[in-house]
C-alpha positions in Angstrom: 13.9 26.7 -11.6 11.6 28.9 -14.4 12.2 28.0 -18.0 12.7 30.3 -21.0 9.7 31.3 -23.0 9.1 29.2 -25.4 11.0 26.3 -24.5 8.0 23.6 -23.5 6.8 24.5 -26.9 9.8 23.6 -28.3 10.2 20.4 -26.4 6.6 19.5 -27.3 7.3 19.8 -31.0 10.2 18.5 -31.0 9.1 15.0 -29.1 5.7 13.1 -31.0 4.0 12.6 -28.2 3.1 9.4 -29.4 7.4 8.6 -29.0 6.4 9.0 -25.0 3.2 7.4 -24.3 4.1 4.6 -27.6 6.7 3.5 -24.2 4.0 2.3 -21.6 1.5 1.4 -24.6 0.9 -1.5 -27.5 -0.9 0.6 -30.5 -3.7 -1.0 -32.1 -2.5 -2.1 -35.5 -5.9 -2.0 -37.0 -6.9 1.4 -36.3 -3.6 3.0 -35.5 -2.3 5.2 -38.4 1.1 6.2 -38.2 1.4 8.2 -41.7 -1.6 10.6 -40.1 0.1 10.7 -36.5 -3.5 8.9 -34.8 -2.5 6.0 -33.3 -4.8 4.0 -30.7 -4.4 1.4 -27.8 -6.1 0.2 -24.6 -5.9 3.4 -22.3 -2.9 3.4 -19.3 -5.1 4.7 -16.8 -7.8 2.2 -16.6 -8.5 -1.5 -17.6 -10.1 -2.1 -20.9 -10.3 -4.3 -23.4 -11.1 -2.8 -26.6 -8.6 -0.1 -27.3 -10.2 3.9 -26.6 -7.5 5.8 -25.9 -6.3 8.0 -28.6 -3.1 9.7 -29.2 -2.6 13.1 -31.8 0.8 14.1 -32.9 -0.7 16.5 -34.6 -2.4 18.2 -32.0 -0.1 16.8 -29.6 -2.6 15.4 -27.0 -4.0 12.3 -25.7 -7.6 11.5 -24.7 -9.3 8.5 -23.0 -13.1 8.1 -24.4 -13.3 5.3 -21.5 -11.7 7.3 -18.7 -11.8 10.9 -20.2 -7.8 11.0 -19.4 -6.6 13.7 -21.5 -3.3 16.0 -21.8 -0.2 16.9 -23.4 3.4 14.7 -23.0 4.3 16.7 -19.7 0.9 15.6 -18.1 1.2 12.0 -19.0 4.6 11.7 -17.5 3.7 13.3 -14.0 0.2 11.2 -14.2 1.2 8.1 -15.5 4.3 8.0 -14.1 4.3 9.8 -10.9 6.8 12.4 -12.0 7.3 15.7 -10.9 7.1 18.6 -13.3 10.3 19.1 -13.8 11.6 15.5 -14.3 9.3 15.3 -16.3 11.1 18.0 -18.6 14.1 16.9 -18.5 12.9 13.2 -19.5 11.4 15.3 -22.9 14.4 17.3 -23.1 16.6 13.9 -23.2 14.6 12.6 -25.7 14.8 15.7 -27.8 18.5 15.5 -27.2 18.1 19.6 -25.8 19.9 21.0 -23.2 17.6 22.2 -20.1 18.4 25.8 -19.1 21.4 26.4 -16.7 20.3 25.8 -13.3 21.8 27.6 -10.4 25.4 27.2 -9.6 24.3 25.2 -6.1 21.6 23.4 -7.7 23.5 22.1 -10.4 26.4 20.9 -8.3 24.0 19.0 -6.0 22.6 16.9 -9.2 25.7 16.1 -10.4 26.9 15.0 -6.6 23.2 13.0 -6.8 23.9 11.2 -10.1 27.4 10.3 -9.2 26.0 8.6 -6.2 23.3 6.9 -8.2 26.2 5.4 -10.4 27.7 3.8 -7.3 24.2 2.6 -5.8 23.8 0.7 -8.6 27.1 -0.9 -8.7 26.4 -1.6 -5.2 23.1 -3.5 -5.9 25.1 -5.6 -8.8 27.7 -6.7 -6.3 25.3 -7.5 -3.9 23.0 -10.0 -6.5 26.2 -11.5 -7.0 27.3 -12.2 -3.5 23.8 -14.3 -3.5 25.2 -16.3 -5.7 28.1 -17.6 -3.9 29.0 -19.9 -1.2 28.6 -17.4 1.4 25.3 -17.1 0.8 23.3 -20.9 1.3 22.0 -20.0 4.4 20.1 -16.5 2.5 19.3 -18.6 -0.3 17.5 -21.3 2.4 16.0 -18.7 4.0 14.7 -17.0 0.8 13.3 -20.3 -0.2 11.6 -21.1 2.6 9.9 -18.0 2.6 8.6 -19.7 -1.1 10.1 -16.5 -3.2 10.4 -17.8 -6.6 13.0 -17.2 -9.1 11.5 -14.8 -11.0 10.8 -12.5 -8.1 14.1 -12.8 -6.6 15.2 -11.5 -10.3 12.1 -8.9 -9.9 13.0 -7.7 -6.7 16.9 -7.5 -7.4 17.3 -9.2 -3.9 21.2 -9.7 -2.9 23.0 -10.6 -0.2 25.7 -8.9 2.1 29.0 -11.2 2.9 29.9 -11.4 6.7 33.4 -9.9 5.6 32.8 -6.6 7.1 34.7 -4.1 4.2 33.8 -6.1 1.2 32.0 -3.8 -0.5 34.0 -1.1 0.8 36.8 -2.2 -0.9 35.2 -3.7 -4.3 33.7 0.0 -4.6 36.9 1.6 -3.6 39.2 -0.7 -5.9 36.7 0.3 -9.1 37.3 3.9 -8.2 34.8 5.0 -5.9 35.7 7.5 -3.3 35.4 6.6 0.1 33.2 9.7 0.8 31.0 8.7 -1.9 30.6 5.6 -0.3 29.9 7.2 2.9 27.6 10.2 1.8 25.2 7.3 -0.3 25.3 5.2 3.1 26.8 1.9 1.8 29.6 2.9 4.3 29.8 3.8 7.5 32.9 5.4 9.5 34.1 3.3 12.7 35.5 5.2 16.1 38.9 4.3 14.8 38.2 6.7 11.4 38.4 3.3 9.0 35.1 2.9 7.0 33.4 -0.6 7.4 30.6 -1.8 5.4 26.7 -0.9 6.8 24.9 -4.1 5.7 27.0 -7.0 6.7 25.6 -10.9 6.6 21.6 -9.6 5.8 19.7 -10.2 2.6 19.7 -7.2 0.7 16.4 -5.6 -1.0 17.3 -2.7 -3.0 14.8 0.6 -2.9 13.8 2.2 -5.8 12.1 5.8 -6.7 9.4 6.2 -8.6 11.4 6.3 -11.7 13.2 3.2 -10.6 16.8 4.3 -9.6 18.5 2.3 -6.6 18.5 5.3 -4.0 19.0 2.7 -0.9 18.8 -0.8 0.4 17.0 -2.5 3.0 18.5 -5.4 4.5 17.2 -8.5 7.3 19.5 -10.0 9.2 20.5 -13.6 9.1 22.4 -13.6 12.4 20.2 -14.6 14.9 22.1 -12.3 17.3 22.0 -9.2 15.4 21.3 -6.0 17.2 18.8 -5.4 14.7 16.1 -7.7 12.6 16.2 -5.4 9.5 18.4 -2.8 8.5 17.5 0.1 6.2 20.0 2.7 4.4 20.5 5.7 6.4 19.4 9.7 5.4 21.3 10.7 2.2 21.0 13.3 -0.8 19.5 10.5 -2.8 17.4 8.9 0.2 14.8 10.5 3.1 12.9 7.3 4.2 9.6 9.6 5.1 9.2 10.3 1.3 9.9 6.9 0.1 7.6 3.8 -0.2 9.4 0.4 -1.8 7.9 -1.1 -4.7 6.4 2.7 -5.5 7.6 2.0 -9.2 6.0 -1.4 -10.1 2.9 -0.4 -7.9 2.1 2.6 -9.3 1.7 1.2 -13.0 -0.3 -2.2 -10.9 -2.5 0.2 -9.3 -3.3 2.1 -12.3 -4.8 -0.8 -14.0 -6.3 -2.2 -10.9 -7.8 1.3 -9.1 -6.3 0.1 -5.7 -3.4 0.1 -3.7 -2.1 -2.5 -1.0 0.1 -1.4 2.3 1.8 -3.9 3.9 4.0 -3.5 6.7 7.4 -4.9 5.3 9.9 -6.0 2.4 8.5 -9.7 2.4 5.1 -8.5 3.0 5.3 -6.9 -0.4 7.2 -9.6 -2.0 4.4 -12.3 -1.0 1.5 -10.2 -2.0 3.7 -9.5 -5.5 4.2 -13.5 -6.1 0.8 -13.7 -5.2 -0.9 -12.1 -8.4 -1.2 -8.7 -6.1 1.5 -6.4 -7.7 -0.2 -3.2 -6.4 1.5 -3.3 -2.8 3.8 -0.8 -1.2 5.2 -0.3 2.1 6.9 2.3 4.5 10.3 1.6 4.9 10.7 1.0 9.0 8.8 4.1 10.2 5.3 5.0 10.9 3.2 6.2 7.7 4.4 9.7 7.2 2.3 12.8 5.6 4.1 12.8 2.7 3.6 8.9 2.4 -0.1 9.2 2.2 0.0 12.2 0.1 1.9 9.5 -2.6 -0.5 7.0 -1.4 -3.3 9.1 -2.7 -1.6 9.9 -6.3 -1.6 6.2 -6.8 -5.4 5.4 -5.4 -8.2 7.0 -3.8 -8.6 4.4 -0.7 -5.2 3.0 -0.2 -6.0 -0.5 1.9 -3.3 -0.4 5.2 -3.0 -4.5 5.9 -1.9 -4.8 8.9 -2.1 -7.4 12.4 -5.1 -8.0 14.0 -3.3 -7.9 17.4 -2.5 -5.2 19.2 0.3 -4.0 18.0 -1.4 -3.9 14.3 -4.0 -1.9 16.5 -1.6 0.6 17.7 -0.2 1.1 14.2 -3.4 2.0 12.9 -4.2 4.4 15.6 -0.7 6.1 15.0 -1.9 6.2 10.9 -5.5 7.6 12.0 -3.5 10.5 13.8 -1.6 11.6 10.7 -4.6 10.7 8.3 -7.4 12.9 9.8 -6.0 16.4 8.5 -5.1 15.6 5.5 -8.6 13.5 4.3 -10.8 15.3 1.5 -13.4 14.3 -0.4 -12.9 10.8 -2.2 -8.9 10.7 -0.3 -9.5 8.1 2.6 -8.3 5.1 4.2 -8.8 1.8 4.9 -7.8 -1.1 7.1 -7.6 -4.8 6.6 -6.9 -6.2 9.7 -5.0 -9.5 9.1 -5.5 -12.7 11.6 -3.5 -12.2 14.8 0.0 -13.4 15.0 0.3 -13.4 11.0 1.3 -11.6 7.9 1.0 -11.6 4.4 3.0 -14.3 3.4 1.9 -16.6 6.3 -1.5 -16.2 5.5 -1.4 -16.7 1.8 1.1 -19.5 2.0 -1.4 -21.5 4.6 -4.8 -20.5 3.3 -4.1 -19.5 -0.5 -4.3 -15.7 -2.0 -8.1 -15.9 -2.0 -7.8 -15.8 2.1 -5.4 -12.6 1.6 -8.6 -11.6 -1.4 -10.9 -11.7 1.2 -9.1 -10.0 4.1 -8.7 -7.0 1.3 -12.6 -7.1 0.7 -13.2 -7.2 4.1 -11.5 -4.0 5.0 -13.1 -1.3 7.8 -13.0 2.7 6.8 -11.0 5.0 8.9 -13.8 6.1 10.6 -14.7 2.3 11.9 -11.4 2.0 13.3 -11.2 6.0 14.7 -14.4 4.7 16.7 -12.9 1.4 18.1 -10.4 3.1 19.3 -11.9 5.4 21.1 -14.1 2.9 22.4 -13.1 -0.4 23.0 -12.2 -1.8 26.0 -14.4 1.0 28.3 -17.2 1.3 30.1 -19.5 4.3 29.5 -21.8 3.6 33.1 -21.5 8.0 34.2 -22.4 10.8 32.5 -18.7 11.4 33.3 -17.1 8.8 31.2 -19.7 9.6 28.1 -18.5 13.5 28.5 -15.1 12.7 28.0 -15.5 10.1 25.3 -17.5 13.2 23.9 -14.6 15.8 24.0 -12.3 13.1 22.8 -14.2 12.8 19.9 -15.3 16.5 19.3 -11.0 16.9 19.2 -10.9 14.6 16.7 -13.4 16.2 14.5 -11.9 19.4 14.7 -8.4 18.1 13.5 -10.1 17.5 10.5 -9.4 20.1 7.6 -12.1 19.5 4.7 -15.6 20.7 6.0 -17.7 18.8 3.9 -15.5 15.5 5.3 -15.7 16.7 9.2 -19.5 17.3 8.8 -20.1 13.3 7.4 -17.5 12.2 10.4 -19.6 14.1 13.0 -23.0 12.3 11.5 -21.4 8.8 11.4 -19.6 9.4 14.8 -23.3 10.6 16.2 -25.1 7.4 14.4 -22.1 4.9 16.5 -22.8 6.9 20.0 -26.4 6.8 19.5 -26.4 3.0 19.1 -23.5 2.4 22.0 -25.9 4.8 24.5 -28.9 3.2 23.5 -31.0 1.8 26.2 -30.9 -1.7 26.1 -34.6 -2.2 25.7 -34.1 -0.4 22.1 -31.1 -1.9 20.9 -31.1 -4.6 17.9 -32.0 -7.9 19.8 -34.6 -6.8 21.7 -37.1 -9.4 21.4 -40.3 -8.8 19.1 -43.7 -7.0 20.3 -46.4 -9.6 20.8 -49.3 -7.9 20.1 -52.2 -7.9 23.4 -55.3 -9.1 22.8 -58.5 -7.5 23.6 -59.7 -4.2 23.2 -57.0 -0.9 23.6 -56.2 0.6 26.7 -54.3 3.5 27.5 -51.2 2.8 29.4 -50.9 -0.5 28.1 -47.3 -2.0 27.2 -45.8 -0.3 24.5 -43.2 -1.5 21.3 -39.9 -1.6 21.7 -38.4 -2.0 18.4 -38.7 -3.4 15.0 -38.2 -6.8 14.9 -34.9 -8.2 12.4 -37.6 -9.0 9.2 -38.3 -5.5 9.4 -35.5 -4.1 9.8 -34.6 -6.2 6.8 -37.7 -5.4 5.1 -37.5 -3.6 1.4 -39.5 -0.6 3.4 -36.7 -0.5 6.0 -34.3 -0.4 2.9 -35.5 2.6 1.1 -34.3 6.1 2.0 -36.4 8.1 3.6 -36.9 11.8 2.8 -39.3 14.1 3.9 -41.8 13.5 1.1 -41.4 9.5 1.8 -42.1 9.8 5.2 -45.2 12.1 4.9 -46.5 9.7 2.3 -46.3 6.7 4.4 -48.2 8.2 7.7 -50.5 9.0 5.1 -51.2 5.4 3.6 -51.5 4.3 7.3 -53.9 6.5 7.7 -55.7 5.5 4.7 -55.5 2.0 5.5 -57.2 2.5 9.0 -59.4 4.4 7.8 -60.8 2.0 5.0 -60.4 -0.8 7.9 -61.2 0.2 10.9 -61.1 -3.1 12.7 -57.0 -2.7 12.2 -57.2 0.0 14.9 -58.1 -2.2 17.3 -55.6 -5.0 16.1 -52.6 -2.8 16.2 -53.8 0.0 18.6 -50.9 0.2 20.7 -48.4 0.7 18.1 -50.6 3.5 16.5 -50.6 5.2 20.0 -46.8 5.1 20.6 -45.8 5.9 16.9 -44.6 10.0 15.9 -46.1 11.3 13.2 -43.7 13.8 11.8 -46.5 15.9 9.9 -48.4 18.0 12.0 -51.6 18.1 9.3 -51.7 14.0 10.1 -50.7 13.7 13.5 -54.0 15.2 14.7 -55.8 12.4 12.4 -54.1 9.7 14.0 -55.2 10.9 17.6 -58.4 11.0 16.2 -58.7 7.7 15.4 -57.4 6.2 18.5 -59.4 8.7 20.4 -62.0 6.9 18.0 -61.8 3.4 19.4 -60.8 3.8 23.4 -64.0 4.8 23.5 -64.8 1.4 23.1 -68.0 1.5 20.4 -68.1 0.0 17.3 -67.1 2.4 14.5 -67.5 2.5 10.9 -65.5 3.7 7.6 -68.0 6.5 7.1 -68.2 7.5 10.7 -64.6 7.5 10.8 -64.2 9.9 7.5 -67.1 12.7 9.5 -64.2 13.1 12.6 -61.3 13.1 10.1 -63.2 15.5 8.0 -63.8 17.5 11.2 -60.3 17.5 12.7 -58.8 18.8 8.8 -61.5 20.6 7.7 -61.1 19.5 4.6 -62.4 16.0 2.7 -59.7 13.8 5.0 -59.8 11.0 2.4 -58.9 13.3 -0.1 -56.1 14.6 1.9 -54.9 11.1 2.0 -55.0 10.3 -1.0 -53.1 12.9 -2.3 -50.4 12.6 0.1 -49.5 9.0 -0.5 -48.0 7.8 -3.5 -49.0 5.3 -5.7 -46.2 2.9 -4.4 -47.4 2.8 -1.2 -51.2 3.1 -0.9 -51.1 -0.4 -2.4 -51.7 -2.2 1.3 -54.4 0.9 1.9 -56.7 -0.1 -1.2 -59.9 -1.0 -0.5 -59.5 -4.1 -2.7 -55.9 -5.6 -0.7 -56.0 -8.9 1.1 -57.0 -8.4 5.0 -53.8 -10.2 6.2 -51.4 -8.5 3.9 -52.9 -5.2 4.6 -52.5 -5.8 8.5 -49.2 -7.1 7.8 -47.7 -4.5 5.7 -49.4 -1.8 7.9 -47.5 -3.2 11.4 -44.0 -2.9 9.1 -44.9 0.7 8.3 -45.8 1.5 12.2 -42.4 -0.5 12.9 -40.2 1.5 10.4 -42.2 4.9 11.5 -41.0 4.0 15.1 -38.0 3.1 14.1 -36.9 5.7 12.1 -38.3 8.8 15.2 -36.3 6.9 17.8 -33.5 7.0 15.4 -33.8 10.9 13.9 -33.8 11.7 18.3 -31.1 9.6 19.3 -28.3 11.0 16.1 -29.8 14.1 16.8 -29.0 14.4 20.2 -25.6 12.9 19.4 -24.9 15.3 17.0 -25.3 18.1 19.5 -23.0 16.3 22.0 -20.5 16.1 19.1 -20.7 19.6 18.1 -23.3 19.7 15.6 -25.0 22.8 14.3 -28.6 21.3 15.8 -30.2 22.9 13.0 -32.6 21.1 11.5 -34.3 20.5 7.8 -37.4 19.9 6.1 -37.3 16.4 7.8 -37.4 16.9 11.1 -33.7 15.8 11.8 -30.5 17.8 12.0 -27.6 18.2 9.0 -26.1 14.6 8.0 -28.5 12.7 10.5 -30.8 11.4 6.8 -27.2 10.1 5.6 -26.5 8.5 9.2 -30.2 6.8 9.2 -29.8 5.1 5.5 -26.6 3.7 7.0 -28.4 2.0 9.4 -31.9 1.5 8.6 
């Protein structure tokens, strides 16, 4: 509906902001002033201690210094509080005690219809706490205890119980004045063949469903009948309820995962309730369906990686899959996914009632991004031994990139998709393992056995660490340069990993081919003798060249003055993470053109996203 001109100013002067955000906050006494409207408290959106968020009446705005929050009373209700624009008016207009403009004849008459089922939802949920009570209900209050639920969450959680008498509610609802098609239209009755309604939740333990703003819009309810034709039960479709835009526990959650930055989704009900009794009040869950669009959308208003808990067995696998599929469209930058994959054969509760909530902690930290589980999917299981099979696992995948929406997002997929299939169609010589080269003695040879692979120290090694850009890489090949050249003997010692390393700059590559070209030859050779072919092959002072090409940070082993053994030692790690990192840039590389990529390449010698792919790995 559109709004008069003029009437959110109204409502903005009429309301103190403070009145709204002074609900959801404790003002800090000491430097709160309530004469000059500036009050002060520990901001709502993120955890603090010392209080920096700072509310005007005057100006009629809020600001974080922490968080850099900031915005008017209509903003803090739809981003604190997950409202929508418009409740969010009418929550100021209540509390300026205005009327909100006439709405459309059909769009009033459906809110009115809406609150008058609300009224009898929540007389439902009464009658149902109630019923727990009674005698009816010892085998849901066993049940509830042996699922260790204390008091206080049972009283959180508003959890009931349904009698086995199938038109008790029916006919408590009916005898306070609730129509019958009331009852029906909000789902807490259902008609029989025979035209007489009957209750919809008969003999189950009742969990009522909440919206954001907390009303009862439907229930959810597990059987105790051992028989029953189905384990849980939720409400069906009504004007108050669509299950694919409804998450239970969104309320509580929200205001957890403000404070907290992260967001838990569990499977079920008890799932939820365990991981709230535990100390982790930031959990949700879908209410009997797979994770819908609209779900994640929510999701992603709440937290930036929502963390899907789910089995470890295949079913939990199958789940994911099915939340991968609906995911991939919708992902943007800083909106993802991901998965903690629980022990098999166990949820929530069993897990943090056997091993204690620092197990559950753990399985949380432990969680795998989308694009981990996108992979296994794809490829666990099968065998890649024909170009056939690797084709289609390539089209599979190439599908699956182009399903993503965000650009920027489907490029970093296709380079960490192209860094997995690079290591899965490695040959197995090359792959992580591979024992370490053993250097042979005597003098070099050409065709002599070459290196394989780093070994795992290197790999390890603070070199191996650092990112490599084009301006790292050139300075390294040029302090192994430098360091052969200043000790020649080190040819000789680690002459077969010179010959089998790429150079990546083509003003050094030449010197290197000089100076193995230097020692097959097989006579004695000296620094100064060395420097006259270098000089030759650059025509240029080669030394120099060196010099100015390798940075202080790494001409260390290269110094004349460095101990022989740490020299030889650092220089066979540079030659290792050299190798390393070529095999590498050719292997994502020709991924990445499998996958789709643009093949284009940069300053560095490797395509779009492949430098991003390498720090991942190296």
């Amino acid at each position: 509906m559109s709004l008069p001109p003029g009437f959110l100013d109204e409502l903005r002067a009429r309301v103190p902001i403070s009145e709204i955000v002074g609900r959801r906050v404790t003002w800090d006494a000491r430097k709160s002033s309530a004469a000059r409207g500036d009050f002060w408290a520990c901001c709502p959106f993120h955890e603090e201690k010392s209080p920096s968020f700072h509310v005007d009446d005057r100006k009629g705005f809020y600001h974080c210094f922490g968080c850099h929050a900031s915005g008017d009373a209509i903003k803090f209700l739809t981003e604190r509080e997950n409202m929508g624009f418009m409740d969010a008016v009418e929550e100021l207009a209540r509390a300026a005690g205005m009327e909100m403009p006439a709405r459309d004849p059909a769009v009033a008459e459906r809110a009115e219809k809406r609150r008058g089922l609300a009224e009898w939802m929540e007389a439902a949920a009464a009658f149902y706490r109630t019923q727990l009570k009674g005698s009816r209900a010892a085998d849901a209050r066993a049940y509830i205890a042996r699922r260790g639920v204390s008091a206080a969450t049972q009283a959180r959680f508003e959890i009931g119980y349904a009698p086995p008498d199938r038109h008790a509610l029916t006919e408590h609802l009916s005898a306070r004045g609730a129509p019958i098609q009331a009852l029906l239209d909000a789902g807490l009755s259902a008609q029989s063949d025979h035209g007489a309604p009957y209750d919809r939740f008969i003999d189950r333990i009742i969990f009522p469903i909440r919206d954001a703003q907390g009303a009862c819009i439907a229930f959810g309810g597990r059987a105790m009948a051992a028989g029953a034709k189905a384990k849980y039960l939720n409400s069906p479709q009504t004007p108050l309820f669509d299950k694919s835009r409804t998450l239970f526990n969104i309320g509580p959650a929200r205001e957890a995962a403000g404070r907290v930055k992260s967001l838990i989704v569990a499977e079920g009900y008890m799932d939820v309730i365990a991981l709230v009794e535990a100390g982790l009040a930031h959990a949700v869950a879908p209410l009997g369906t797979a994770i819908t669009e609209q779900q994640l959308v929510m999701m992603w208003r709440l937290a930036d990686e929502p963390v899907i808990a789910l089995d470890g067995d295949a079913a939990g696998l199958a789940a994911a899959a099915r939340v991968i599929d609906v995911a991939l469209p919708l992902l943007g930058p800083g909106k993802a996914l991901r998965f903690a994959l629980l022990p098999q054969g166990r949820d929530p509760d069993d897990l943090i009632r056997a091993e204690g909530v620092a197990a559950m902690r753990a399985v949380l930290e432990a969680a795998e991004p989308l694009v981990a589980l996108l992979w296994r999917r794809e490829t666990e299981g099968q065998s890649f031994d024909s170009p056939e099979r690797r084709a289609a696992l390539d089209a599979r995948l190439r599908a699956l990139l182009a399903r993503i929406g965000d650009a920027s997002v489907r490029d970093h997929y296709r380079a960490a998709l192209a860094e997995r299939r690079a290591a899965l169609f490695r040959p197995a010589g090359m792959r992580s393992g591979a024992g370490p080269w053993t250097p042979r003695k005597g003098p070099f040879k050409r065709g002599a056995p070459v290196l394989e692979g780093p070994v795992a120290a290197t790999k390890s090694s603070a070199l191996a660490r650092a990112r490599s850009s084009a301006a790292e890489m050139r300075g390294r090949e040029a302090a192994i340069l430098l360091a052969l050249l200043r000790r020649p003997s080190l040819i000789e010692a680690c002459a077969e990993e010179i010959a089998v390393t790429e150079f990546t700059q083509p003003d050094l590559d030449p010197l290197r081919r000089v100076l193995i070209s230097a020692v097959a030859d097989g006579g004695a050779v000296s620094t100064q003798a060395l420097c006259a072919l270098l000089d030759a092959a650059a025509g240029r002072d080669a030394a120099a060249l060196l010099e100015a090409a390798a940075p202080a940070a790494q001409i260390g082993f290269a110094a004349s003055g460095a101990d022989a053994s740490l020299a030889e030692t650092a220089l066979r790690e540079s030659l290792a993470r050299q190798q390393s990192e070529s095999t590498l840039r050719r292997e994502v590389a020709e991924a990445e053109a499998a996958l789709g990529g643009p093949g284009a390449q940069d300053g560095s010698g490797m395509a779009p996203g492949v430098g991003l792919a390498i720090d991942g790995r190296l």
